[in-house]
C-alpha positions in Angstrom: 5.1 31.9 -26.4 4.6 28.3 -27.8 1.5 27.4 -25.0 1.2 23.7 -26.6 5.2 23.4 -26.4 4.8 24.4 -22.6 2.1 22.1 -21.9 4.3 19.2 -22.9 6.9 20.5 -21.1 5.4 20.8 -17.7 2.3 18.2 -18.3 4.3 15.2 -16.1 5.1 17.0 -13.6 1.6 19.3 -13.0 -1.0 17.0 -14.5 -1.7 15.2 -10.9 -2.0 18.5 -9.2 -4.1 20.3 -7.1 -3.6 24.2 -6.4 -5.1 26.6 -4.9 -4.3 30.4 -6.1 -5.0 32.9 -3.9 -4.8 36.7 -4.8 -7.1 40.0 -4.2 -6.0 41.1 -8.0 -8.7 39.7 -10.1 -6.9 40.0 -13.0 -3.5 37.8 -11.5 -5.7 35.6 -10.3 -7.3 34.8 -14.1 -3.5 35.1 -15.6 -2.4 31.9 -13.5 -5.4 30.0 -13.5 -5.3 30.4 -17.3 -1.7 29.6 -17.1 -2.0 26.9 -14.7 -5.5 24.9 -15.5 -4.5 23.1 -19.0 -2.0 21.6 -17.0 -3.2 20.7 -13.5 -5.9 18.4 -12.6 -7.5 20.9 -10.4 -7.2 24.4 -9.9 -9.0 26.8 -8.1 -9.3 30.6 -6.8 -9.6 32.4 -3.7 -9.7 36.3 -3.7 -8.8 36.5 0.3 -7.3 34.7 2.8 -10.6 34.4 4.4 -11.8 33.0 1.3 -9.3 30.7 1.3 -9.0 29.7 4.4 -13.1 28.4 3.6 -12.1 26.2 0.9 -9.5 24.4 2.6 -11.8 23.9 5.5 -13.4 21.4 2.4 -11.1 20.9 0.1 -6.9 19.6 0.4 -4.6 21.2 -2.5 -0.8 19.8 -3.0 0.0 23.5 -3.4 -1.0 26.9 -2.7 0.2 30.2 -5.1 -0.5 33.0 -3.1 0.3 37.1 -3.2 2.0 38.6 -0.1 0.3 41.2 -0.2 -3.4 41.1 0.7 -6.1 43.0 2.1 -6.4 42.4 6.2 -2.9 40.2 6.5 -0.5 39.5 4.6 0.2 36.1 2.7 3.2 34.8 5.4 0.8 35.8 8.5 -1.9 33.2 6.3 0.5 30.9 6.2 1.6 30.8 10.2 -1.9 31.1 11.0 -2.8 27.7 9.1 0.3 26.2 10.0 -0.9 26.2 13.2 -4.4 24.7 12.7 -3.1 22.1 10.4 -2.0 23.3 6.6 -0.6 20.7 4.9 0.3 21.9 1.3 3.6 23.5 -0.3 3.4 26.9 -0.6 4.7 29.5 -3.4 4.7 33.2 -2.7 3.8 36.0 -5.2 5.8 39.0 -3.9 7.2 42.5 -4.9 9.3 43.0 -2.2 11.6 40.3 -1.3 13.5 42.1 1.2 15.6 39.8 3.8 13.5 40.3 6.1 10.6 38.8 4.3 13.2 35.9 3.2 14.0 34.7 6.3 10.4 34.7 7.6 9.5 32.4 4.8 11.9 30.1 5.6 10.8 30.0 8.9 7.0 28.6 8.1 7.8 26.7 5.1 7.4 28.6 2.4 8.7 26.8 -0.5 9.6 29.0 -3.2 9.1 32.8 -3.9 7.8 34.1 -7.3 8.9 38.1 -7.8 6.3 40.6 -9.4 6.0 41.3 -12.8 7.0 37.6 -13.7 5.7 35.5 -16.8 4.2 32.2 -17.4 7.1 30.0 -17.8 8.6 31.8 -14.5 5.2 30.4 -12.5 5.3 27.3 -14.2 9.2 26.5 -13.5 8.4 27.5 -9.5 5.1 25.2 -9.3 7.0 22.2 -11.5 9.5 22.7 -9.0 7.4 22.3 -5.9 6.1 19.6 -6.7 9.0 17.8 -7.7 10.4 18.5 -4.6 7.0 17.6 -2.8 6.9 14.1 -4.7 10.1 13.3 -4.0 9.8 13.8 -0.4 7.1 11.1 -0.6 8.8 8.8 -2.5 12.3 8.9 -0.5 9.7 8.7 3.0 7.9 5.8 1.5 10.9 4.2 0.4 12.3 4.3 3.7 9.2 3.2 5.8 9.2 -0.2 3.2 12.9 -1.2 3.7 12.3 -0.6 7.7 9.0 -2.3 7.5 8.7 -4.7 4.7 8.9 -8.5 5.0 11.0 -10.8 2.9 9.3 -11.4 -0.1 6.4 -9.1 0.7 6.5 -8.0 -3.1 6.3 -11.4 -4.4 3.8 -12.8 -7.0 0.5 -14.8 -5.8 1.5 -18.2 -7.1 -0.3 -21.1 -7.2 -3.2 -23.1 -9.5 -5.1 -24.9 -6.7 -9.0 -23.9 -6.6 -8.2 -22.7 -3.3 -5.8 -20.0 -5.0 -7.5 -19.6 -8.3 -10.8 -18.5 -6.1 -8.5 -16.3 -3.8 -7.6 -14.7 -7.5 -10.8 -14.6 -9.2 -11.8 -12.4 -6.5 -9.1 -10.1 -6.5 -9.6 -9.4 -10.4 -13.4 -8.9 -9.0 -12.9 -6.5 -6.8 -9.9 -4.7 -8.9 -12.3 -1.7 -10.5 -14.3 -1.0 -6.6 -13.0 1.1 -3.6 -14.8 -1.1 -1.2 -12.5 -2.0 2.1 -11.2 -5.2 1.8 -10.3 -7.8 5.0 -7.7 -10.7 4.2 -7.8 -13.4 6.5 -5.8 -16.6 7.4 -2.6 -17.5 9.3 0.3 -15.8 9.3 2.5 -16.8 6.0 -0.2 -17.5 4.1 0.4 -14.3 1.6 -2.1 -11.8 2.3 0.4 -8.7 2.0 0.7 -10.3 -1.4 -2.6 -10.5 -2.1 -3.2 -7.3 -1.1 -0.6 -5.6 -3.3 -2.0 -7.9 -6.1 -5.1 -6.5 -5.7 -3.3 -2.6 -5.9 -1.6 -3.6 -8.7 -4.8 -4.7 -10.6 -6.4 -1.6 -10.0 -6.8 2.0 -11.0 -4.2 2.6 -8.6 -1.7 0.8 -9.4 0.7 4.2 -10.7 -0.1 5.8 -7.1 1.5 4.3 -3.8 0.9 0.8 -1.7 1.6 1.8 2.0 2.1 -0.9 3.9 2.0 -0.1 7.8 1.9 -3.2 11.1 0.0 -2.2 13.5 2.0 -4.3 16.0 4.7 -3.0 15.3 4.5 0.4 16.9 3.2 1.9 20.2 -0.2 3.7 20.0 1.6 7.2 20.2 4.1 6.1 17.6 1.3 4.5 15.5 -1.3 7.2 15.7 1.5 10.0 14.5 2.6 7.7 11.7 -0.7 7.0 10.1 -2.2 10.7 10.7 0.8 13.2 10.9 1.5 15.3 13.4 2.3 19.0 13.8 4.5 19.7 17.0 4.7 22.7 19.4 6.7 24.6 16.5 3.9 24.6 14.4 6.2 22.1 12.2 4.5 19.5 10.0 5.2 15.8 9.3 2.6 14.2 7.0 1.0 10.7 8.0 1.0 8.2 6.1 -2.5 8.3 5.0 -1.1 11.6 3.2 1.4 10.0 1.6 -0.3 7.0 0.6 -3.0 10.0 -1.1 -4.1 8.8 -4.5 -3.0 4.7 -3.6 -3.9 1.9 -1.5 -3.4 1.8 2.4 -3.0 -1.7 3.8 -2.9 -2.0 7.5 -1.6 -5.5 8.6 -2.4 -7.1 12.4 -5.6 -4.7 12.6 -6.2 -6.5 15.7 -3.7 -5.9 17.3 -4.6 -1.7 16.9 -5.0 0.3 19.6 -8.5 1.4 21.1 -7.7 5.3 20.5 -6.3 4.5 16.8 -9.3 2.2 16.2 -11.7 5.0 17.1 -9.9 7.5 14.9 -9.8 5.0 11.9 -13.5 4.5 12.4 -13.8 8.1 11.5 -11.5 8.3 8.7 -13.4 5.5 7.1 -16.3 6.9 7.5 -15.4 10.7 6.5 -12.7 9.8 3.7 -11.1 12.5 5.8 -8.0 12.9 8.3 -7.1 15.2 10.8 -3.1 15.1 12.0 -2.3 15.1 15.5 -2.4 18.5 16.9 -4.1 19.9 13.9 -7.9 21.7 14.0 -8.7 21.2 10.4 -9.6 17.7 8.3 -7.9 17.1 5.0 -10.2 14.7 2.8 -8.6 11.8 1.6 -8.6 9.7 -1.9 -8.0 5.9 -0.5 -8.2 2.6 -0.9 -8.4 1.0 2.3 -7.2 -2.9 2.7 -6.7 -4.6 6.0 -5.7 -7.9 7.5 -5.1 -10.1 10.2 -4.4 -13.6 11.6 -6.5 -13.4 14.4 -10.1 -14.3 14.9 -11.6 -10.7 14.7 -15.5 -11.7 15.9 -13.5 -13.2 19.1 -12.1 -10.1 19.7 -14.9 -8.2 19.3 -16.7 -10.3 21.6 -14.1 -10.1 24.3 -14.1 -6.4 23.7 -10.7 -5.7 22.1 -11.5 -4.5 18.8 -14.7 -1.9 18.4 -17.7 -3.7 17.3 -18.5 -0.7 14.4 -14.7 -1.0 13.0 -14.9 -4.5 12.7 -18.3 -4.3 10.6 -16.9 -0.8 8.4 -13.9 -3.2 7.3 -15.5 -6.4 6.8 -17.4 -5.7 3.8 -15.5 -7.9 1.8 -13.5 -10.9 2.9 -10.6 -12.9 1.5 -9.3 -15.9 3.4 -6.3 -16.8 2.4 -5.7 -20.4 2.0 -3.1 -22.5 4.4 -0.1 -24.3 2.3 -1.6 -27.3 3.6 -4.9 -26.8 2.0 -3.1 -26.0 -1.4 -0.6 -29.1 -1.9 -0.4 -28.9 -5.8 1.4 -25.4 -5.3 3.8 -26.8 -2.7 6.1 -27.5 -6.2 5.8 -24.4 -7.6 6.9 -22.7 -4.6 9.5 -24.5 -4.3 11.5 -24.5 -7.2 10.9 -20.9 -7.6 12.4 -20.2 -4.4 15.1 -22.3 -5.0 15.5 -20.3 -8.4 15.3 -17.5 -6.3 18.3 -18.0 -3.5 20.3 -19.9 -6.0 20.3 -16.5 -7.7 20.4 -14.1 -5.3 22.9 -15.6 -2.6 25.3 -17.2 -5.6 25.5 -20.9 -4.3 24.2 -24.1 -6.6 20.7 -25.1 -6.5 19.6 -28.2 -4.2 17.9 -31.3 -6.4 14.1 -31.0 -6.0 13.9 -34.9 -6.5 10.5 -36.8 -6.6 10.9 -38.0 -2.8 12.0 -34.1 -1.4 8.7 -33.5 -3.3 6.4 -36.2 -1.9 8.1 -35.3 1.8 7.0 -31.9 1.2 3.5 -32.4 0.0 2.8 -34.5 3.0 3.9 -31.9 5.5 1.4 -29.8 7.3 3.3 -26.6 6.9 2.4 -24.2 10.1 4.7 -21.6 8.9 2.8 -21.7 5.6 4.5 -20.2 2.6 6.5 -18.2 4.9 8.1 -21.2 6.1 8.6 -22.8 3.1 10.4 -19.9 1.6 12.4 -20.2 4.9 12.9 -24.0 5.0 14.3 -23.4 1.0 16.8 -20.3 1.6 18.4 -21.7 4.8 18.4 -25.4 3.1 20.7 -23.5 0.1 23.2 -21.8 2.7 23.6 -25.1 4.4 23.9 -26.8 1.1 21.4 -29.4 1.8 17.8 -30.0 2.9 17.0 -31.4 6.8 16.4 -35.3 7.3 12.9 -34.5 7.2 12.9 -33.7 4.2 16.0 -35.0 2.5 15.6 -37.4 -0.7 18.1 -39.4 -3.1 18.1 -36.3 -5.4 17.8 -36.5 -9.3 16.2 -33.3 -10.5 17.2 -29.2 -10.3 15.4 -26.1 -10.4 12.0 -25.2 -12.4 12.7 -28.7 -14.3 10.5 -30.0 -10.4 7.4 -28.7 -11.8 7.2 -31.7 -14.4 7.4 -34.3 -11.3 4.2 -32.2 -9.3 1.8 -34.0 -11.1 3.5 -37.3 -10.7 4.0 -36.5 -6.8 0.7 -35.7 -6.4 -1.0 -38.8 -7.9 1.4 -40.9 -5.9 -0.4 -39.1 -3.0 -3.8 -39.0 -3.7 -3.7 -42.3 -4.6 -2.3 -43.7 -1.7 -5.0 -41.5 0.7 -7.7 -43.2 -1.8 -6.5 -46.9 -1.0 -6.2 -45.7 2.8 -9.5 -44.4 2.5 -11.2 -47.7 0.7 -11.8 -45.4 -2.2 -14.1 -43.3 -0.6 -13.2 -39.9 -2.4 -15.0 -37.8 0.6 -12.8 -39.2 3.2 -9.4 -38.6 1.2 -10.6 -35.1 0.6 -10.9 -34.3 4.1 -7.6 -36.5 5.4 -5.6 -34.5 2.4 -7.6 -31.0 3.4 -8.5 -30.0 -0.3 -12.0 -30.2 -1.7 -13.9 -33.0 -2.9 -13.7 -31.1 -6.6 -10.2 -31.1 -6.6 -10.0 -35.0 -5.7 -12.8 -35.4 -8.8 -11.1 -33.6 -10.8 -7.2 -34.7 -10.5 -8.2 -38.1 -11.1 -10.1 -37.6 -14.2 -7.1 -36.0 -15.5 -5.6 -39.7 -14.6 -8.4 -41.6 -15.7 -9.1 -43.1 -12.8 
């Protein structure tokens, strides 16, 4: 047997794995950890189900390879047994006898494939390839579904922008890429900090594994509590949490204050312990996760007032991002907008509206409460209705990404009119226009003023 062609074979769909082999036969036990190591990322032995059952009490393996047939119980009486106290991982069984009964007992607990005695290495390869391909796409078809029913519009955008405000918010994210420090976004709602939040996934070491994006408004605290941690029911049947799922990746949990005491507590612990127990389960399974967490609220207030646990709030707050208002980072406002018209013109098939120098200066001078969110909004239901509100409504004379040459034209216009409101006096136009005193200095140097 060609073990370099087999490697290549079976390296994508093995090389991520854990497994745990578990058989009394010393010399079994060698042949598939010799078999299975050079392709796995982990793999390790257990010569009894007792044995066993100690290493998972420390360890969490995506799959267990185990024989039926073992001193004290059999393998399918293992399995029940840690169904029951919370055993998460596929399972393969090693078996001589596959009688019906046997059969139909495995399918009962789980089991999710069998392997029949005398077999050889590219028959215990195929099974475990096959687990897990069936194990991985169970997680990618339940993630996909929680992020259509869960996902906001143009949650998977880009963070745009090249205000100081945004370029800070960036430089920050590329900072804290390469660390698996907790990370709290902050500002008002629309201002992007799902966005930022998958930005910073996507710059890290995670960025193959999964984003898992859960609201914690959204659900009820029983609801909630069984999505993030799993639950097994009263017929010993498992459904993985999301914090299994999300195994590997990056967890963000959006409107943290609005979590519920009991799910705050339990957090607390996971943070803590890089570990999860489901609901209903006995055992912890330790956890590989990035943790990221936001809000819109004012999280010391509720702390104060007693609505959010005072040692959550100080585990999550290690590092935090405030997102910038739109009204704090006027020169994007163009950007934004004629990518969005881009965008709508595109997707819903109707003619882009003109971005023209006055819809520009209207927009710069709004204060924008919805924030980007509203902008976005104000853009795709100004395209369906073929033309922008009187607010905002101009003479029209440019189109599309052509805008972005009139932003720095708009935004002298402005500046300079707040300057000869303000006598001059650069300090006061900074804080009337609600951008920094740099940015002021430094636009109109670029004009030479």
């Amino acid at each position: 047997m060609n073990v370099t062609a087999i490697r290549d074979e079976y390296s994508e769909s093995l090389s991520s794995a854990s497994i745990l082999v578990i058989d009394d036969e010393p010399g079994m036990r060698n042949f598939m950890t010799k078999v299975l190591a050079p392709r796995c990322k982990r793999v390790e032995q257990a010569a009894s189900a007792s044995e066993a059952s100690d290493i998972l009490d420390k360890a969490h393996f995506d799959l267990i390879v185990l024989d039926n047939i073992m001193p004290g119980k059999t393998g399918l009486d293992w399995v029940a047994e840690q169904r029951r106290v919370g055993l998460f991982a596929d399972t393969i069984l090693v078996t001589a006898y596959a009688d019906l009964d046997t059969a139909i007992q495995a399918l009962r607990i789980g089991i999710a494939d069998f392997v029949l005695k005398p077999f050889r290495a590219n028959q215990i390869l195929n099974a475990v390839a096959r687990a897990l391909d069936r194990k991985y796409l169970r997680r990618e078809n339940y993630l996909l579904k929680h992020a259509l029913s869960a996902e906001h519009p143009g949650a998977r955008g880009r963070l745009l922008g090249k205000s100081d405000a945004i370029e800070q918010a960036r430089d920050m994210l590329k900072r804290l890429a390469p660390l698996p420090t907790p990370v709290l976004f902050t500002g008002p709602s629309g201002t992007g900090k799902e966005i930022a939040a998958r930005t910073l996934h996507s710059l890290s070491d995670r960025a193959e594994k999964p984003f898992v994006a859960v609201n914690c408004a959204s659900l009820s605290p029983e609801r909630l509590a069984e999505e993030l941690f799993g639950v097994i029911d009263a017929q010993d049947r498992r459904r993985d949490g999301l914090f299994l799922h999300a195994d590997g990746g990056t967890l963000f949990l959006d409107e943290v204050a609005q979590m519920p005491d009991q799910v705050q507590a339990a957090l607390l612990r996971v943070l803590e312990d890089q570990k999860v127990r489901p609901v209903g389960a006995e055992r912890d399974i330790p956890l590989n996760l990035r943790f990221l967490f936001a809000t819109n609220a004012a999280l010391p207030d509720a702390v104060q007032e007693g609505r959010f646990r005072a040692d959550l709030y100080h585990r999550i707050n290690v590092v935090n991002i405030e997102m910038p208002p739109l009204k704090d980072r006027i020169e994007d406002i163009v950007e934004l907008a004629a990518l969005f018209m881009e965008q709508f013109s595109l997707s819903l098939g109707m003619p882009a509206l003109e971005l023209d120098q006055e819809t520009l200066l209207k927009f710069s001078r709004y204060d924008w409460p919805g924030n980007v969110r509203e902008l976005r909004n104000l853009i795709e239901r100004s395209v369906i209705l073929g033309a922008f509100p009187d607010t905002f409504a101009g003479t029209g004379s440019v189109t599309g990404l052509a805008a972005i040459d009139n932003l720095d034209m708009v935004m002298q216009r402005h500046i300079m009119h707040v300057l000869d409101a303000c006598d001059g006096n650069r300090a006061e136009a900074s804080r009337r226009l609600g951008v920094s005193r740099k940015t002021i200095d430094r636009k109109c140097a670029s004009w030479g003023v």
